[in-house]
N, C-alpha and C positions, 0 to 999 in steps of 0.2 A: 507677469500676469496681473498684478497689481495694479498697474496700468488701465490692463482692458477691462478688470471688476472697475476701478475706477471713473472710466468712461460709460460704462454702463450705469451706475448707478448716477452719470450727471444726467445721461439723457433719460431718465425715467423722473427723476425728480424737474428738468425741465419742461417734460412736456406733459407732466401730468395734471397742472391747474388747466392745460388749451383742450384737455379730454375730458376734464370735468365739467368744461362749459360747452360741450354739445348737447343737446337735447335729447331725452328718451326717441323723440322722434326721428326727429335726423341719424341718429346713431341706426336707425331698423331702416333706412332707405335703401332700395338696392338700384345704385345707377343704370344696372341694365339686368335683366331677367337672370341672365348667366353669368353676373359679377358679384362679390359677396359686399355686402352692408357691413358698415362701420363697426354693426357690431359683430359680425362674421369675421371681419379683417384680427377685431381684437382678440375675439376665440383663437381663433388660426393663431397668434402668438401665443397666447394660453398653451397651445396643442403643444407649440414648438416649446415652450421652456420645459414641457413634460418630460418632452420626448430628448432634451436635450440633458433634463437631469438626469436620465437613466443613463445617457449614453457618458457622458461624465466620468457618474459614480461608478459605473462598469468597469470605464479604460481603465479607470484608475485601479483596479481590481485584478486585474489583466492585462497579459501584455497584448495581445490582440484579442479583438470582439469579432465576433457576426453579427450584425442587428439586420434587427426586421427594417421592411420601408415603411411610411405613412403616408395611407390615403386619405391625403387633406380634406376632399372633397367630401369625404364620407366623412371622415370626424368633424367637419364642421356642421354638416346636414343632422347629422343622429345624434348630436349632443344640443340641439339648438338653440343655437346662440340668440338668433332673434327672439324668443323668448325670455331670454334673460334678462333682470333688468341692468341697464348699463353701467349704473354706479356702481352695482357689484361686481359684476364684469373688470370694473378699471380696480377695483381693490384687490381685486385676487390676480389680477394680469403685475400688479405694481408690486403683492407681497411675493408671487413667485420671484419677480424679475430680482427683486433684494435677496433672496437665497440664492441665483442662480450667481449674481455678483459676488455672494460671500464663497461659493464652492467656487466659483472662478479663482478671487483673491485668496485663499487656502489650500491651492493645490499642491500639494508634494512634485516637486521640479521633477524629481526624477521620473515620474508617471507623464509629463509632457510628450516625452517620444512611443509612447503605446498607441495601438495604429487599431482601426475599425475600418470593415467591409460594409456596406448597407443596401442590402439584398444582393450579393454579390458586386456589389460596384466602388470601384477607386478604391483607395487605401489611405487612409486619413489619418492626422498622428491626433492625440489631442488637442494639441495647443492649437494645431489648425479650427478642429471645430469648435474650440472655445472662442477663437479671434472673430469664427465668422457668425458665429451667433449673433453679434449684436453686427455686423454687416446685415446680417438677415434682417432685424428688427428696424433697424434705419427704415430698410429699402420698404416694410409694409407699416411704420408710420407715414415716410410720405405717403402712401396711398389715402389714410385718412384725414392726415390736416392741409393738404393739397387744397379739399375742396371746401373749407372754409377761410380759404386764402392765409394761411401762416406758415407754409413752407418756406417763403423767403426770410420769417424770422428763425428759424434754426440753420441754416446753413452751416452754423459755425459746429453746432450740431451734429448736424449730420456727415458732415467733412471730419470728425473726430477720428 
């Protein structure tokens, strides 16, 4: 697990100086009426590191969870992010992401095989939803440096 805290905490520190240099502006654009804005895309990670430290520190707790689902769309709407402003936004999306790498990187092995339902659906051990966490966080940075043309410099990145 070492590993995957360690990949995580490269791709936050890589791509954190190419999110500092969007613009309050650009960051509140929404490419299309029913698409969320750059700064909606980074909440929605916000939501996810929340909702992943609970589910986490639970397994670990437990040898099997029930968790609730989330309605992204709702938490992104009713907490609004486009209101925010973006700098803070990237410092609390960057100090989450460092704790979520340190509970990654300190998890007790044996708590790896503790399995979680989410709203009745699949059966997931830990170590699964730890590894795909940051799959998740990949796949919705590209979303946002895509369209300032720097997805082809992380590749290496995002291929982690």
């Amino acid at each position: 697990m070492k590993i995957i805290a360690q990949s995580l905490l490269q791709i936050i520190d890589q791509v954190l100086p190419f999110l500092q240099q969007i613009t309050e502006e650009e960051a509140t654009i929404k490419p299309l009426p029913n698409k969320w804005s750059k700064k909606e895309v980074l909440g929605h990670l916000i939501d996810s590191a929340c909702n992943n430290q609970q589910k986490f520190v639970r397994m670990m707790e437990k040898e099997h969870l029930d968790f609730v689902g989330y309605a992204q769309d709702f938490w992104v709407n009713e907490q609004h992010y486009t209101k925010t402003k973006w700098q803070e936004l990237i410092s609390f999306w960057y100090a989450y992401n460092t704790h979520i790498a340190h509970i990654i990187e300190h998890v007790n092995p044996d708590y790896l095989q503790n399995t979680i339902t989410i709203e009745g659906t699949g059966l997931f051990t830990l170590e699964f939803i730890m590894q795909d966490y940051t799959e998740h966080l990949k796949h919705h940075l590209k979303a946002i440096l895509p369209e300032i043309g720097l997805e082809s410099k992380f590749q290496n990145i995002y291929n982690a």
